[in-house]
Each structure stands twice: as C-alpha cells, then as structure tokens.
C-alpha positions in Angstrom: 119.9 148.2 36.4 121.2 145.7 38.5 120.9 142.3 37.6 122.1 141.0 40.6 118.8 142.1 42.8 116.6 140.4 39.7 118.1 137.3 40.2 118.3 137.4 44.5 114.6 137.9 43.7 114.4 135.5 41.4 116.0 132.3 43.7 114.0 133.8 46.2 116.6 135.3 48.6 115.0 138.4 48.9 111.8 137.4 51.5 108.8 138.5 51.4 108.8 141.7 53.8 105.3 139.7 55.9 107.7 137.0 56.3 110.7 138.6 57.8 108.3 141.1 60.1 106.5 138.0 61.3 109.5 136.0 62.3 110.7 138.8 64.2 108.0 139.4 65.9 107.6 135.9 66.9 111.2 135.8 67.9 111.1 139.0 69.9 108.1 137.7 71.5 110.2 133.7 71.9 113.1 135.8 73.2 110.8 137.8 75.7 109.3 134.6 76.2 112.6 133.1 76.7 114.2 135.3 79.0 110.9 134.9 81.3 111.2 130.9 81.3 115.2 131.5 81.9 114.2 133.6 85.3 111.8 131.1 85.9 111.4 129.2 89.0 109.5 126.5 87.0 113.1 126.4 84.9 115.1 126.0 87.8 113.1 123.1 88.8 112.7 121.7 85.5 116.8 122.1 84.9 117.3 120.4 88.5 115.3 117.5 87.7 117.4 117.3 84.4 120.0 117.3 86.6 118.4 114.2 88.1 117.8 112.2 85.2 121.1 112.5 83.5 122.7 111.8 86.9 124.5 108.7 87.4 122.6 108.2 90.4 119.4 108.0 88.5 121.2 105.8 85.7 122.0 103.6 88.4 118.6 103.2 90.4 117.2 102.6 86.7 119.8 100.3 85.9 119.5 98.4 89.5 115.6 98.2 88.7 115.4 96.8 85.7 117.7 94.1 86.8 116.1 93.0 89.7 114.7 89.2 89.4 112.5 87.3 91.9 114.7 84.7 90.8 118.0 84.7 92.9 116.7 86.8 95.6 117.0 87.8 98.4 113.2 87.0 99.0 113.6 83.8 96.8 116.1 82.3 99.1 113.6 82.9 102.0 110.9 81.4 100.1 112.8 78.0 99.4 114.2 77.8 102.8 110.7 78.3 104.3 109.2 75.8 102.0 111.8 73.6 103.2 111.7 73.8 106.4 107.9 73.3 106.5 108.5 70.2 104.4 110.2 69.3 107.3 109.4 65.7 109.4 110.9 67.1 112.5 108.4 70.5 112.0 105.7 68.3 110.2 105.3 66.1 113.7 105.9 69.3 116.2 103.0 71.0 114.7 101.1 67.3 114.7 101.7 67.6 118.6 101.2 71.3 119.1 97.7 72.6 120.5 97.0 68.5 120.9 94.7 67.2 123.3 97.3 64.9 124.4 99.9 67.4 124.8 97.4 69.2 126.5 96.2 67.0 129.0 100.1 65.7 129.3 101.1 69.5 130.2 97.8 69.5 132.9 98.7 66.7 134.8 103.0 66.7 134.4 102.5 69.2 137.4 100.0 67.9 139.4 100.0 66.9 142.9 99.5 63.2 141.7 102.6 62.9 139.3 104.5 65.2 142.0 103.8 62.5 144.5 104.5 59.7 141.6 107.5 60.7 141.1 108.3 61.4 144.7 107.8 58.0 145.3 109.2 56.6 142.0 112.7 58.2 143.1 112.2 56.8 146.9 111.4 53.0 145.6 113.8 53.4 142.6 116.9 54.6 144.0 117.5 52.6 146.6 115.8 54.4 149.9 113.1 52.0 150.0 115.1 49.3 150.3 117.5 50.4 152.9 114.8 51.6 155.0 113.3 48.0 154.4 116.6 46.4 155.4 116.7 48.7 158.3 112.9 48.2 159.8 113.6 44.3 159.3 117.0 44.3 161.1 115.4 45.4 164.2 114.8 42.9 166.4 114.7 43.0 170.5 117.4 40.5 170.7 120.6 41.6 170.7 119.4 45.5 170.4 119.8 47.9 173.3 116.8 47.6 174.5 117.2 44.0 175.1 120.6 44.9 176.7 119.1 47.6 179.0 116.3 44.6 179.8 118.9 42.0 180.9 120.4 44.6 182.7 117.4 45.6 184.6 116.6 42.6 185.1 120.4 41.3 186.5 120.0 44.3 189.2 116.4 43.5 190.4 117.6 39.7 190.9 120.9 41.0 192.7 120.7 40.4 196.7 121.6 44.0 197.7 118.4 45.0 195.6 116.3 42.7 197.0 117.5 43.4 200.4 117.1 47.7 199.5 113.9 46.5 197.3 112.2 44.7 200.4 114.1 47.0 203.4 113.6 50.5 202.2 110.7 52.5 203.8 109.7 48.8 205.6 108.2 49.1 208.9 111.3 46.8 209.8 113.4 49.8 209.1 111.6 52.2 210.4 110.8 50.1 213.7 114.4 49.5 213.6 115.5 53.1 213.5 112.6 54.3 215.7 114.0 52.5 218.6 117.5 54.1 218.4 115.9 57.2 219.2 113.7 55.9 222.4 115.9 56.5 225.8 115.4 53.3 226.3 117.8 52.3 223.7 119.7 55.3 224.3 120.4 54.4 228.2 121.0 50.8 227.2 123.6 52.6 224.4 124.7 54.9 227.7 125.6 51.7 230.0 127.2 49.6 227.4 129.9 52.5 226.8 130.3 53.4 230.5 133.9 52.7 231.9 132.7 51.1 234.9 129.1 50.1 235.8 127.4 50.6 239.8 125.7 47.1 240.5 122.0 49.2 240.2 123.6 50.5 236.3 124.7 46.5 236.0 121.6 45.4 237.1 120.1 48.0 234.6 121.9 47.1 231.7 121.5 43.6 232.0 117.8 43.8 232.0 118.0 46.0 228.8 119.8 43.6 227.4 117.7 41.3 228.0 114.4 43.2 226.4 113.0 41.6 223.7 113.2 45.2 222.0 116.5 45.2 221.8 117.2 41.9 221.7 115.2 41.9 218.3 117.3 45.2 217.5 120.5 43.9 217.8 119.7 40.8 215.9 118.0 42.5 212.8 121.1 45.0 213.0 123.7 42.1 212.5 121.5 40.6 209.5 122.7 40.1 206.2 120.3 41.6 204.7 120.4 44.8 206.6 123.8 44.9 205.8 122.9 44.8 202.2 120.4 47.0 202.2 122.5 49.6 203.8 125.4 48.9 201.2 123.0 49.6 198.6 121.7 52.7 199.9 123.4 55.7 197.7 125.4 52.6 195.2 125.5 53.1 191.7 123.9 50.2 191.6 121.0 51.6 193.2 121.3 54.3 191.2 122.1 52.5 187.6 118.4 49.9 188.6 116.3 53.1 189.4 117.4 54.5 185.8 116.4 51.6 184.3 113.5 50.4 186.2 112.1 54.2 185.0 113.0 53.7 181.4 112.0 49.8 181.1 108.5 51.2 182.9 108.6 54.3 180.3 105.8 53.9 177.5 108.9 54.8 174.9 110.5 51.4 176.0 107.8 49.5 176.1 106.5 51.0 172.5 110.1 50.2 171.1 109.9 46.8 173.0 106.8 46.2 170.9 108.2 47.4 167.6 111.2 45.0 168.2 109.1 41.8 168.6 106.1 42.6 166.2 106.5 40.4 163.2 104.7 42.5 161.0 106.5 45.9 161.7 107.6 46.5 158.1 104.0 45.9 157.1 103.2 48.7 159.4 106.1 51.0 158.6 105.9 54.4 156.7 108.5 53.0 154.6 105.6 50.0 153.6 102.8 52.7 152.8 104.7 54.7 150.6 105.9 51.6 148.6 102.1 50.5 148.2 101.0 54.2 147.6 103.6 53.6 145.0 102.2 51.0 143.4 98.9 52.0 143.2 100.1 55.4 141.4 102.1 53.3 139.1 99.0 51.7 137.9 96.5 55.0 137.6 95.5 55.5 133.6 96.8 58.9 134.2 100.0 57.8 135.5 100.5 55.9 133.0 99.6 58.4 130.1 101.9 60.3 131.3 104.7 58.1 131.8 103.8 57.0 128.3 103.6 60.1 126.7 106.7 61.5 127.7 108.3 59.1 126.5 107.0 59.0 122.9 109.1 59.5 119.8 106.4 62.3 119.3 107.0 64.4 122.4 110.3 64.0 122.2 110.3 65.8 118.7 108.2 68.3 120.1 111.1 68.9 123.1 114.0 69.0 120.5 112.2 71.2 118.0 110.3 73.3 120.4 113.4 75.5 121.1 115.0 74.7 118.3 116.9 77.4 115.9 115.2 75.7 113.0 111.7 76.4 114.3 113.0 79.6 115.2 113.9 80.1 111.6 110.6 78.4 110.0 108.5 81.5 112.6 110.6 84.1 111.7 110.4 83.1 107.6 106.6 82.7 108.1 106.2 86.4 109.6 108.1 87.4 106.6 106.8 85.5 104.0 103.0 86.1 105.3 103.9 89.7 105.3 102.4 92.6 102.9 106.1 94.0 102.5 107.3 90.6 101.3 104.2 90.3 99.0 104.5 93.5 98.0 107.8 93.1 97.4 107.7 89.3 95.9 105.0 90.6 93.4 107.4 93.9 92.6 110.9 91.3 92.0 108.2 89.5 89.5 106.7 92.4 87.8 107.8 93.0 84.1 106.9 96.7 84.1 108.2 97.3 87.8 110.3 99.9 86.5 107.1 102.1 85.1 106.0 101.9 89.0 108.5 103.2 90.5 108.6 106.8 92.2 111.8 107.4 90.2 109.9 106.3 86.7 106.9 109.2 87.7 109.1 111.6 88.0 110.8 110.9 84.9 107.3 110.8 83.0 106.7 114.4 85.1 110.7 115.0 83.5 109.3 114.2 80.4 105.8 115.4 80.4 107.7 119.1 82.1 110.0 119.1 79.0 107.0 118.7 76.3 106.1 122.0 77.8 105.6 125.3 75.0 107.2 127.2 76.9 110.4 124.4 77.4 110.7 123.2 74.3 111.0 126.6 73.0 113.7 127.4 75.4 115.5 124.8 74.6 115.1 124.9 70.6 117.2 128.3 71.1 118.9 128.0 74.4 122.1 126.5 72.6 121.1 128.3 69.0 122.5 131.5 67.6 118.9 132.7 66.5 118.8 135.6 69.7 122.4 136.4 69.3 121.1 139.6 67.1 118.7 140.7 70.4 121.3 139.8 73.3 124.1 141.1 71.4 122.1 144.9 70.3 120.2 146.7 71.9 117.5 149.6 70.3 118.9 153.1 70.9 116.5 154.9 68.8 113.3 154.1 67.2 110.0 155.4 65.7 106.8 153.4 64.6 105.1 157.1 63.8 102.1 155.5 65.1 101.4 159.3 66.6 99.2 161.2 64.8 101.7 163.7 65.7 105.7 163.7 64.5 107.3 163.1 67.8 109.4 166.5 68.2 111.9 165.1 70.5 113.2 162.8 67.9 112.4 164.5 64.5 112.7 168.3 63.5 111.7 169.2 60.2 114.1 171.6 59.3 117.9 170.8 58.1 120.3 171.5 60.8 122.5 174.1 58.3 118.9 175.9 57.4 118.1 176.0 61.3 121.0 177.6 62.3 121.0 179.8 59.2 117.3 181.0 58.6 115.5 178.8 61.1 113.7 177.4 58.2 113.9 175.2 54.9 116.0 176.6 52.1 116.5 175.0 48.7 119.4 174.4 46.5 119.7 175.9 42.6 117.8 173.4 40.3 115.6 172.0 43.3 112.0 172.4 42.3 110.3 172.0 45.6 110.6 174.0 49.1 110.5 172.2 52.1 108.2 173.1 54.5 108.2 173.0 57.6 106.2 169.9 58.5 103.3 170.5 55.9 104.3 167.7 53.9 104.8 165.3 57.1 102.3 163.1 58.8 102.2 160.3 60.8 99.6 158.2 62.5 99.7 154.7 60.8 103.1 155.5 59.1 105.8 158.5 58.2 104.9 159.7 54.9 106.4 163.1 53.4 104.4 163.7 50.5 105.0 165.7 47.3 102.4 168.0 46.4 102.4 170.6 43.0 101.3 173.8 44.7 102.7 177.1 44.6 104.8 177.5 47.9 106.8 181.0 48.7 110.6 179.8 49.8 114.5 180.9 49.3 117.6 179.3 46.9 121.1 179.6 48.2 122.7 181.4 45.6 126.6 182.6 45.0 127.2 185.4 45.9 123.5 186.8 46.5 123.0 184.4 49.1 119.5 182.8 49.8 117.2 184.8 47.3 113.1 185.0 47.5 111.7 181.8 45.2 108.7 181.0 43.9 108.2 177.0 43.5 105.9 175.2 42.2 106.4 171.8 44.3 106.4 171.4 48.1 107.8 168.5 50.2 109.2 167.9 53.3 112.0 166.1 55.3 112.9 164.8 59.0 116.0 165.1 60.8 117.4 163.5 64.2 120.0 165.8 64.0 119.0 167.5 67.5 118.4 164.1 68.7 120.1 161.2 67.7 123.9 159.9 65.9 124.8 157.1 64.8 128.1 155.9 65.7 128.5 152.4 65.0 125.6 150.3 64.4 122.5 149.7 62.4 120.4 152.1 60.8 116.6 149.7 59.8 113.7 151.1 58.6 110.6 149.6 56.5 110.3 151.8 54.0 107.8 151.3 50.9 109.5 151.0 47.6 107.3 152.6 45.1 109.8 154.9 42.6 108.6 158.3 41.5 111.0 158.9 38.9 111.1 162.4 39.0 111.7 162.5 43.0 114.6 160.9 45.1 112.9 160.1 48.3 115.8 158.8 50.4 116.3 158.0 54.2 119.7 158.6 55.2 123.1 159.8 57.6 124.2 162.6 57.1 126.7 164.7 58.4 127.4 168.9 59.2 130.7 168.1 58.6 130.5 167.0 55.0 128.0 167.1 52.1 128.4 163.2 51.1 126.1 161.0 52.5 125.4 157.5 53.5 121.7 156.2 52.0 119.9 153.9 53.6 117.8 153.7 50.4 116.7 155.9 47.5 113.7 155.6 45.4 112.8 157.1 42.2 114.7 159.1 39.9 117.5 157.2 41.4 117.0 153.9 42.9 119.7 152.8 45.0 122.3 152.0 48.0 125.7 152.9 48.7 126.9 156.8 49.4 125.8 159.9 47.7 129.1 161.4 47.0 129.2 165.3 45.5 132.0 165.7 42.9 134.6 168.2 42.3 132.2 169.9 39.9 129.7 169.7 42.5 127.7 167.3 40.9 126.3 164.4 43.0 127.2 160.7 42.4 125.9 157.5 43.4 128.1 154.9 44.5 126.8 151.7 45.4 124.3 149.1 43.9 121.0 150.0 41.9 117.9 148.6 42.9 115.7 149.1 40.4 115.1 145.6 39.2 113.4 145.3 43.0 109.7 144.7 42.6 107.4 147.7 44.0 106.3 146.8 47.6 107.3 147.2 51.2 110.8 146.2 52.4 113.3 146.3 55.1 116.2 148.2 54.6 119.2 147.8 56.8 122.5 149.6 57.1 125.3 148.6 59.3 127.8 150.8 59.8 131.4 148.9 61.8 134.0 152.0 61.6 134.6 152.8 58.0 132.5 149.7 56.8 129.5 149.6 55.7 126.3 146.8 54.9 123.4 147.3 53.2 120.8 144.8 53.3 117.2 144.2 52.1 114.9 141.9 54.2 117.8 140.4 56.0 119.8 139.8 53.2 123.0 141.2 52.5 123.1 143.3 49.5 126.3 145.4 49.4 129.3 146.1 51.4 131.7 149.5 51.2 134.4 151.1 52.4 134.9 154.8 53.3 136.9 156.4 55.8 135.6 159.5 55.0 132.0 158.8 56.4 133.8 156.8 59.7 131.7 159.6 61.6 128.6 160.2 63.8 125.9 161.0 61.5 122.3 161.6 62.3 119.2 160.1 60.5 117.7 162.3 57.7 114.2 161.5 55.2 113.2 163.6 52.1 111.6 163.8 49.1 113.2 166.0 46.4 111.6 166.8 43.4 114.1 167.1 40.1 112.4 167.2 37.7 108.4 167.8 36.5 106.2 165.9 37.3 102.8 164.4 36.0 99.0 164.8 37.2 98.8 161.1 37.6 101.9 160.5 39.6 100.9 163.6 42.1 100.8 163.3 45.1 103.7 161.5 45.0 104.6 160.0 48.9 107.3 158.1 50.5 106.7 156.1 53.1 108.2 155.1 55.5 106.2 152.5 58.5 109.3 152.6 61.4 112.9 152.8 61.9 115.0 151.8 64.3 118.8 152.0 65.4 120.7 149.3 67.3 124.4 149.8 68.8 126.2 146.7 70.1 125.8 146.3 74.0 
C-alpha cells in the first residue's frame, strides 16, 4: 500500500470529490458567465467609463474641483469691487439724485420754452449784444445823421431863388398866359414885322401899334424878368431834379417815421433791444428760473453728470447684473460648498463607475479577468465526453465488444484464467451513470487457446466492457472520468487506453484486486505488471481521476491533485478509451453483484 495517498488524505490534499465538482461547475458556469459579460455591451461601457476615471482628464477636473475656493475668486474679486463701488460717495449721491423729484422737474423744464427763451436772452444781455444795440439806438440822433443832412439839403434848395422862381412859375397862369400869347397871330405878326428887312409905312404903322399893346408890352417885360429867367434855368437842372428827390423822401412816411425815432427821447425805452432786456429780467426772477439755474449748478447734479456716464457706474451695473444673477449665486454658493465635489456631473458618474463595478456580474469578471483560474477552459477544449445520462449506451461513442474480438469473431472472447465472458452489452447500463456489473451466472462463451484457437467455454461469471475504439483516440491530452472507488478484490474494474498495436496499457484507474495507476505492462512470461502508484490506502467513495498524456509523459491525478508522473515511449501513441470489469478470482455471495461505476468522462486536447 501506498503511504503516500494515506497521508495526501490525511493533510487533506485529496478534496472531497462534491468540492471539486462544485467548483467546476461554478467556474464553467463564471467562465460562461464571463465570456457573456466580455461580449457585453454593458462591458464595453463599463470599461470606457474606467477609461474615464483613470484618465488624467478626470484626475484633473477632480483635482481642479476640489481646489476651488470662493476665496480668491474670480467671483470674489467681483463681489469686493461691487461692494466698493456701492460704498462709493460719488455712486452713493448719483443714486441720491436719480428718479428725484428735483431731477425730475429740473429735466421737465431744462427744455422748455421758458428756459429756451432764458437763456436766449441770458446770452443776448450777457455777451455783449444788448449793450451794443443800446449804444447804437442811443447814438441816433437827427443831428448830424443823414436825415438831418438830407433836411438841410431840402431845405437849402426850397430857399434857393431858381426854386422859388420854378416853385412859384411852373404851371402859373403867368406862364401859361405868357406862352399862350406866343402862339396868337397877333404876337406872331408883331414877331413877323420885327424881323422884316424893311417895313411899308402901313407894316410900320402896324408894328408900332403892336408894340405898343399892352399884351405885348406885358409879354416882353415878364420875358426879360429875373425871375423868368430863373425859372427857365431851373427847368430840367439837377437842382430841380436833386429838390424833387428830396422833397418826395422828406414828405415820405419813412422819413418822417425815422425823423421821429431820431428826436424821441425815449427811443431806447421803446426799442426791441429794451423789451428783451426787461423780458430778461423778469425771467431771471421766475422761481422756476431760478430752480433751475440753481440746480444745475449744484455739487449734487454735477455728480450726477460726471458719474452718469461714467465707466465706474458702468462697472457698478454691469457687477450688479452679475452679482444679482442666479449663475453667480449658483456659482458663489458652489465656490463655498464643502461637498461641491459630490455634486458635480463628473462625481455621479463616478458613483454610477462605482455603483457599475459593485455589479455580480463585474466583479466576477474582474476577480478572474487578470487570474489564471480559466486558463484550463480557454486553453482545452472537450473533444469527447459521456455523462451516460441515456438510458441507452450511446452507440456512436461506445461499442461493447473489443476491437481484436470484433474483427475476429464479432463478439467477446476471453483469455485462459479469465472467469467471466463478456457480453455483449448485458452487463452495461446507463441512465443515471455507466455501470458494468458482475454477475455469477452461467454464460456460454470462447477462450483463445494455443494452438486450438478460440475453444467453446462454459463460465460461471459474466461482465462487460466499453470501447471508443470505433470512435474516439486520444492523442495528447486528458483522459477524466468520475469513477466510484469501491474495490472488489477479486475483480479489476479498470477504465483505460489502449492500443491494437500493443497489449500494454495506460490505466486511468483500477480498482479491486489491484488498486492502482500507472501502465499495465505484460511481461516476457506473459504475465501482467503494474507499474505505477497503489491506491489502496484511498478511502471508498467517488473520485475524479485524471490522466494527462504530453508525448511520452504521463500524469495521473485524483481530484485535481497530482498523484504520479511517468515516462514511456512505448505508449507515445493514439489510444482509444476502454472500461471493464474482469473477474480473477471467485467470488463471494455478499460481494455479487459486484459494479463499477463510472458517472462521466471526458477528454480534452489543447486548442
């Protein structure tokens, strides 16, 4: 016996079979649940918005967060300059003036027709134009002015004698008496005998009594006058002309209205000039003249002018829009909040981050996304299994017949000293599990014998075996099966590879009369050997028995852990899968039927 497998059970290094079956059936079903989460889209998202909060970005936005301060703002700057400004005198007394009654009525009257006209006249009186219009009305006088020179000139030609001669001649019945008489024939005869050469004494007589009419007498006399003689030079003189000019103008209603203005002594009291200077006056004195004049000069309005367009008051509105705003609140109240960090859109989404990774179906991707714990199922892959579960042997995996008695007799044959037959599927059933039972029952069957051959038998046992020999070998790779190990001891019930080409074996496992792993190796005398590791210090119960065969080496384990490991070149083959039970030697009533069973098995090769 082997004392190594007492004391692997012993520390406990052989697990309970439960155990190992339930971890791997929870991690096929984390690895089936892992390869689903892997192809997930959830995953994708999930690993993206890792991505995220590992980025530097998001390190930085946390960083920049946490570090903000309403102290040393932006926002804090614009609070103090606000606050200063509207500590401000100059702001303090424009918004003492603003909306004012006083500015009001100031701005209501600055543009009416009554300050218009004040300060119409307040310009005429102050800057001089009254006064030279003063000076002017008072400097005119009639004496000396041209009126007074046209006057004296008038009045020189109406007192000059050719004048008064025209003046008293012209149109005078004198004159036209005068002239009349040159055209009688009287006149004209007397005119006719003057300028004869030589008079008759009847033309003598004649023109001695016409000059001698009174008529004529008077004629010649008025034509010799002086004044005549004026009054003809006269008539068509510039003189003439120059007195009838100004006889018109000094006669016009222009001269004589200028003559007036000349001489009045009160003409300046009378003057435009005089009205608008006591029009003047009285606006000067009106209450609302004066609260004007008053209030635009005040210290207070003039405050208002200076700061009403000022940039300062500028400022103070624009600082008052923001500081009065709900972003600058919201944003004064977010600088001073302790926790601003846990508001923030970035801080959900790293809760969601968190929350996404706390998920089952996460958290176990990630406890074996970076562990070795599926290398085992991503690096093999099944290539042949059976869980018997059938009620019926599956006949395209399993025949029941040896391959060498197939081709041979198409049946079971035994060997000299075997005391069963194998049947042909008899002693096989599935449904829960494969078990190949012994039975003690006369059974008809045929021993290989040199030279007879294969000679008519009676036995007294019957069993049976399975063989993938039609449909599976094993190259390289791992032969599992949970078997139950519960030791006849005069049967080997073994699952193992076998080969046509040779009669040494590899055993998976074999229970009872010899209870072992390793190979089954016949010897020269053709006796067979067991080389390998005996198990039977292993307590009765179900177990897991692995074999994994890498070119010429081979592994045995039990429940996962390694038990043995060979070497032979001999075996470096394909073999198929073989399970009997061989009866060697008698067996008792209490032991019968004897079974081996076996609940699966299942080959991997690497992928």
């Amino acid at each position: 016996m082997s004392f190594k497998i007492f004391s692997l059970q012993l520390a406990g290094k052989i697990k309970p079979t439960a155990t190992i079956e339930k971890k791997r059936a929870e991690l096929l079903a984390d690895y089936a649940e892992f390869q689903k989460t892997e192809k997930s889209e959830e995953l994708k998202a999930f690993l993206e918005l890792e991505e995220w909060v590992n980025s530097d970005a998001f390190k930085k936005t946390k960083s920049e967060v946490e570090s903000l301060s309403f102290k040393g703002s932006k926002e804090e700057n614009e609070l103090k300059e606000y606050q200063r400004l509207k500590k401000s005198g100059a702001i303090k007394k424009y918004f003492a003036v603003e909306g004012s009654s006083d500015l009001k009525r100031f701005e209501k009257e600055r543009d009416s027709d009554k300050m218009k006209s004040y300060y119409e006249l307040f310009d005429y009186v102050k800057e001089g134009q009254f006064e030279k219009d003063k000076k002017e009305i008072q400097s005119q006088v009639f004496k000396g002015s041209v009126e007074e020179k046209h006057w004296l000139e008038y009045r020189k030609l109406e007192k000059s004698a050719g004048i008064k001669a025209w003046k008293e001649l012209n149109s005078s019945d004198a004159v036209k008496k005068h002239e009349a008489l040159e055209k009688t024939e009287k006149f004209k005869k007397y005119q006719q005998l003057k300028n004869a050469p030589g008079h008759s004494k009847e033309e003598k007589a004649e023109f001695n009594k016409l000059k001698g009419d009174a008529e004529i007498k008077a004629y010649f006399k008025f034509e010799q006058s002086k004044k005549l003689k004026l009054y003809r030079e006269t008539a068509g003189s510039h003189d003439l002309k120059r007195y009838d000019e100004l006889a018109a103008y000094v006669a016009g209603d222009e001269f004589k209205k200028r003559e007036a203005f000349l001489k009045d002594k009160k003409k300046f009291e009378k003057s435009e000039a005089f009205k608008k200077y006591a029009e003047f006056k009285r606006l000067a004195g009106d209450d609302t003249v004066k609260f004007v004049l008053k209030y635009e000069k005040s210290s207070l309005y003039k405050n208002y002018l200076d700061v009403k367009d000022s940039f300062d008051l500028k400022r103070y509105h624009e600082l008052e829009e923001i500081i009065n705003s709900e972003e600058f609140k919201k944003q004064k109240a977010w600088l001073e909040d302790k926790k601003r960090w846990e508001k923030t859109d970035e801080y959900k989404k790293y809760q969601d981050y968190l929350k996404e990774k706390q998920k089952p179906e996460f958290v176990k991707y990630f406890k074996y996304q970076k562990s070795s714990d599926f290398d085992f199922l991503k690096n093999w892959e099944v290539v042949f299994e059976d869980n018997f579960s059938s009620t019926k042997l599956d006949e395209t995996k399993w025949d029941v017949c040896t391959a060498a008695a197939g081709k041979l007799l198409g049946e079971n044959y035994a060997l000299p000293g075997d005391l069963n037959i194998f049947t042909q599927g008899k002693n096989v059933s599935t449904g829960k599990q494969l078990r190949i039972q012994v039975k003690k029952e006369k059974a008809e069957g045929k021993v290989w014998k040199m030279p007879a051959g294969f000679v008519p038998t009676e036995f007294d046992y019957t069993s049976g075996l399975i063989s993938s020999d039609k449909a599976f070998e094993l190259k390289d790779g791992i032969l599992e099966a949970k078997i139950k190990f519960d030791p006849v001891k005069p049967v080997i019930s073994s699952m193992y590879l076998a080969s046509s080409e040779t009669s040494n074996r590899v055993n998976l496992v074999e229970i009872g009369a010899r209870n072992n792993l390793g190979f089954s190796v016949v010897s020269g005398n053709g006796k067979v050997e067991s080389v390998g590791i005996d198990i039977s210090n292993l307590k009765k119960g179900d177990y897991i028995f692995s074999l994994e065969k890498q070119g010429p080496k081979f592994t045995w384990k039990i429940n996962e852990h390694e038990i043995l490991t060979q070497d032979n070149s001999e075996l470096n083959k394909p073999m198929h899968l073989m399970a009997s039970s061989l009866v060697i030697d008698e067996i008792s009533g209490s032991q019968l039927p004897a079974n081996f069973d076996i609940e699966w098995v299942k080959c991997y090769a690497k992928k």
